[in-house]
N, C-alpha and C positions, 0 to 999 in steps of 0.2 A: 440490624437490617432484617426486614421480614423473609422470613422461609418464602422458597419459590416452589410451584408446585405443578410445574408441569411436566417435570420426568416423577417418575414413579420409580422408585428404587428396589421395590421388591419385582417389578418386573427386569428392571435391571438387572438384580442379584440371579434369578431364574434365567439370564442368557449369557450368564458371565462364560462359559464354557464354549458359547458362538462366537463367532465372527460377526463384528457389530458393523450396522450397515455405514455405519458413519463414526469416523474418528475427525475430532476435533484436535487441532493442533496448534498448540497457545505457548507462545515466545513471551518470555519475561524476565527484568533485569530493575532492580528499584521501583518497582510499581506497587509498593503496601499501599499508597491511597486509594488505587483503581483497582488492584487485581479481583477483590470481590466482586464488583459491579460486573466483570469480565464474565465470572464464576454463574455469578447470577445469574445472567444472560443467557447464559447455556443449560441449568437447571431448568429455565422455563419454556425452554424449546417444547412443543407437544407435537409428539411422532408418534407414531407406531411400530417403530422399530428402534431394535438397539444402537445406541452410541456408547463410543467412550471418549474421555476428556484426555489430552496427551499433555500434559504444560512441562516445558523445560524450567525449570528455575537454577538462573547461573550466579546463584553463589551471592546472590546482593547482599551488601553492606546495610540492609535496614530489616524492617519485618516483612517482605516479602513472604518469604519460605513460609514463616509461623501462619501466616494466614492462611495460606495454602495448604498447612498440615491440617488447620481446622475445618478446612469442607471436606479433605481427607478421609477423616476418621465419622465424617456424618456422610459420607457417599464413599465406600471404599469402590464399590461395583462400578462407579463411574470414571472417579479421579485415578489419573495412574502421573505420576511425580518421576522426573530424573533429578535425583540427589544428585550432585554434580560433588567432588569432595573439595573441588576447586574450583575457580573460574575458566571457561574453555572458551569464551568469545564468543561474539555476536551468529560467526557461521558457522565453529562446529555444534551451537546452539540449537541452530537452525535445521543443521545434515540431520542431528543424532532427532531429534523430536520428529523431525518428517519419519524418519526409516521409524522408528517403534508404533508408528502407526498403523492398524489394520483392519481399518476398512476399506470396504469397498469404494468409499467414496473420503474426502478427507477439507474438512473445513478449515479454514486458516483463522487466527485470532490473534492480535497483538496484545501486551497483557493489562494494557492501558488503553483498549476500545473495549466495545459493548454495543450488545446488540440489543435492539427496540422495539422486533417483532417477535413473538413466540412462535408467529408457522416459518421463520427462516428455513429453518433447514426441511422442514416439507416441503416448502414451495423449490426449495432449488432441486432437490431430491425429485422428485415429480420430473421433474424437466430436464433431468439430464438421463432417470430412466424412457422418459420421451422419445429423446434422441442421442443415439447413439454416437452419432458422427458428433458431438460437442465432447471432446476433452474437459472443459471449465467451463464453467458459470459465475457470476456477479452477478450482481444489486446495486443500486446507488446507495450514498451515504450521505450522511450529515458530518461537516466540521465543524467542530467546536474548540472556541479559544480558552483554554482556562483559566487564565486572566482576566476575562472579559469584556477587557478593553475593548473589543472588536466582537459585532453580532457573530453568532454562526450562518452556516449555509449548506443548500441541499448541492450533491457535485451527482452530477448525472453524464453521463457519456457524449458525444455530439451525435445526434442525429434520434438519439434514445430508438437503436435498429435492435430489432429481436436478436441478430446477427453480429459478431462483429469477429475479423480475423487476423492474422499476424500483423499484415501492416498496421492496420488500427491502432495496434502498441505502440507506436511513434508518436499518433498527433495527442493520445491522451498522455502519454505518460504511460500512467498504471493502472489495475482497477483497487479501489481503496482494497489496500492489504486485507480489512477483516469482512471481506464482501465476499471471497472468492470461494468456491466449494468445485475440486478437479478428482478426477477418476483417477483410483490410486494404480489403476494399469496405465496409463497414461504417464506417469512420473518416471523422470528419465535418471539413468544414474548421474551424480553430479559431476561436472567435467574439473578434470584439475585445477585449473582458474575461478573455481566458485571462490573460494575462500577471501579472493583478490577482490571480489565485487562489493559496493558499500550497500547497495540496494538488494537485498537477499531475493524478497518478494517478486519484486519487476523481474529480475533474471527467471526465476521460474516459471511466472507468466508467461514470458515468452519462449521459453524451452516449451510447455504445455499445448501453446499456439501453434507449435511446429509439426503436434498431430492430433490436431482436431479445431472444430470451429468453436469459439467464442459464444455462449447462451448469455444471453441478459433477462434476468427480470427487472420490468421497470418500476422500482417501487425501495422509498427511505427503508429498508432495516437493521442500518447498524452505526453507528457513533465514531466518529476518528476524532481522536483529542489531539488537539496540538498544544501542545509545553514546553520548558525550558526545555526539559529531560527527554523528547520523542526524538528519536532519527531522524524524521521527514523537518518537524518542522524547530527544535533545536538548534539541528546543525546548521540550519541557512540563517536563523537569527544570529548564532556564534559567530560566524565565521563563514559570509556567503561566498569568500573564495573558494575554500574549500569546499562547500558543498558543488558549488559550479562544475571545478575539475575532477570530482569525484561522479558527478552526472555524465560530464564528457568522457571521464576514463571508461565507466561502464558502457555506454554508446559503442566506443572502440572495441571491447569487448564484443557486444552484441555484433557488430559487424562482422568483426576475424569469424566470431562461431558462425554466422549466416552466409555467410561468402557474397561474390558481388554480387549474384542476382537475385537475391534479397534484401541485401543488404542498404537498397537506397532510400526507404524512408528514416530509417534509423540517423542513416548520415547526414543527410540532410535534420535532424533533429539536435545531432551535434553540432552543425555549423553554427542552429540557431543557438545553443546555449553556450557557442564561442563567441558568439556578438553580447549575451548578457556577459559575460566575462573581461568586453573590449568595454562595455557601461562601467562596470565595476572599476577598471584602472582608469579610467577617464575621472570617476566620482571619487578619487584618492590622488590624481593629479599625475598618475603614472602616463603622460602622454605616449613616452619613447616605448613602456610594453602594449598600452592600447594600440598605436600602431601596426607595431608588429604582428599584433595578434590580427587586426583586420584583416592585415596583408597576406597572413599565411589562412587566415579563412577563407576570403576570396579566392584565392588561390587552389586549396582543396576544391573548393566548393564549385571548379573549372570556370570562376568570373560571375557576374552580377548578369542571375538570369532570372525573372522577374516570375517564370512559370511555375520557378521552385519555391520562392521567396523572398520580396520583397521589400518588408518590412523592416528588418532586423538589419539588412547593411546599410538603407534609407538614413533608419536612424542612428544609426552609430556613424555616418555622415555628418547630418546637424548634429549629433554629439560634440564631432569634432569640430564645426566649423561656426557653427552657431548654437552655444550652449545655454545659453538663456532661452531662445527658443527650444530648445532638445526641454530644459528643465521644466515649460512652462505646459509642451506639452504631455508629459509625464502627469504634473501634478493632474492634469486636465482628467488621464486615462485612470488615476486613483483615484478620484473622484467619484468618476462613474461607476467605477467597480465597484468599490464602497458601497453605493446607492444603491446600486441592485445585486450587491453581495446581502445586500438586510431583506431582500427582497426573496430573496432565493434561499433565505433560511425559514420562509414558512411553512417546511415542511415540520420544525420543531413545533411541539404543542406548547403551553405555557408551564406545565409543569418543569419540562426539558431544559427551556432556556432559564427558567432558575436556578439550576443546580448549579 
């Protein structure tokens, strides 16, 4: 792979003794195909100020580590490694990488994304010394299927508002994990229930959201691969039950720490992903648990109020009552996604989509 050349290591080496303006903090577990592309990515950042690279490496079973050792020992100034002497999980992964990080500012990276723009971390840098009052910033991203069964696509936030705040983390979900760059004063200590959570990222998001506004820059600079082997998008191929109640369980979470009068768009985000979970036992033939589960959402959800949400108990209606129609119009709604999911991936250049 070609040397990248946009940090300068002998200016690195010359601040090893500061406090570098920006720590990168890169989560990794089985990633030997992708971890370099990750590496690289961040070598060709061009700033004018010091970084350091923080990567937890938890003990994987393949060449992860050894690859890691190799940009190591060609960037000592840069790369700093937690030898783990064992496996410690996905969150104490997550805890120990975030705390040994110290910068002022702290960029997140999964170890199997990769980012596309070399001014990333200027242009977020720039904008959050701007403004104060933002805790965090994003970008939009590109997914990409490794497979390639399926085009990639550019995922941009709704409304694409310079602005965006706590509630906001409901209707999108999350912002792409290796997008976000938050004030390391802003990082709150983790509450005893992290560990319980599947989704490490979104939780901190939204802990972050809790003091300060949300920056966006509108503009593709970073890669989210989806594989057998990613969290996001593994576990919902494996096993989309579980991913479902693992969505829901976390919401629950989100709520208890937010208390009620914050708490409402979140819940309302769980009811909706307890109606994809009434689809799920419908599509397995589980009538008597789809039921129930309707019942007890509606229910939560103080009955069928059309101002919060319409859709998701509509259709798990026709689900239940007319399911050839429920099926025909699903296929109708893949469809069109499809179409302009190919649409929405021109933010890849052609080199991109070949890889």
């Amino acid at each position: 792979m070609e040397q990248a050349t946009g940090i300068k290591d002998d200016r690195m080496e010359a601040h090893a003794s500061a406090l570098p303006k920006v720590s990168v903090a890169c989560i990794t577990y089985r990633h030997e195909a992708f971890i370099a592309e990750a590496i690289e990515g961040v070598l060709k950042q061009e700033v004018d100020f010091p970084i350091e690279m923080v990567i937890g490496e938890d003990c994987s079973p393949d060449g992860t580590r050894d690859v890691i050792l190799e940009y190591k020992k060609k960037h000592p100034g840069l790369i700093k490694l937690s030898e783990y002497p064992e496996n410690v999980g996905a969150g104490d992964n997550f805890c120990t990488t975030i705390n040994r990080c110290r910068g002022e500012y702290i960029a997140f990276l999964d170890g199997d994304d990769y980012w596309i723009s070399s001014q990333k971390l200027r242009k977020q840098v720039e904008l959050m010394d701007a403004h104060p009052e933002y805790s965090v910033c994003f970008h939009a991203v590109n997914y990409k299927y490794e497979d390639g069964d399926r085009p990639p696509w550019s995922v941009y936030p709704p409304g694409r508002r310079s602005v965006y705040r706590l509630s906001d983390c409901a209707e999108w979900i999350r912002m792409g994990p290796s997008s976000f760059l938050f004030r390391r004063s802003c990082l709150p200590e983790f509450p005893p229930w992290w560990k319980q959570v599947f989704f490490g990222d979104w939780m901190l998001q939204i802990l972050l959201a809790e003091r300060g506004d949300i920056g966006y820059v509108d503009e593709v600079m970073g890669v989210k691969r989806l594989h057998n082997e990613s969290m996001l998008f593994g576990s919902a191929v494996k096993n989309r039950k579980t991913h479902l109640e693992n969505l829901i369980n976390q919401c629950e979470f989100i709520c208890r720490h937010l208390g009620d009068e914050r708490a409402s768009p979140f819940a309302h985000k769980r009811d909706q992903i307890r109606y994809g979970l009434v689809h799920f036992h419908l599509d397995q033939g589980d009538d008597v648990k789809a039921r129930e589960l309707f019942r007890d959402t509606l229910t939560s959800a103080g009955g069928y109020n059309p101002r919060v949400t319409w859709r998701e108990p509509m259709l798990s209606y026709v689900h239940f009552r007319i399911p050839k129609l429920y099926g025909l119009l699903r296929r109708i709604w893949q469809e069109t996604w499809h179409r302009t999911a190919w649409h929405r991936g021109g933010a890849f250049s052609n080199r991109e989509r070949a890889k």
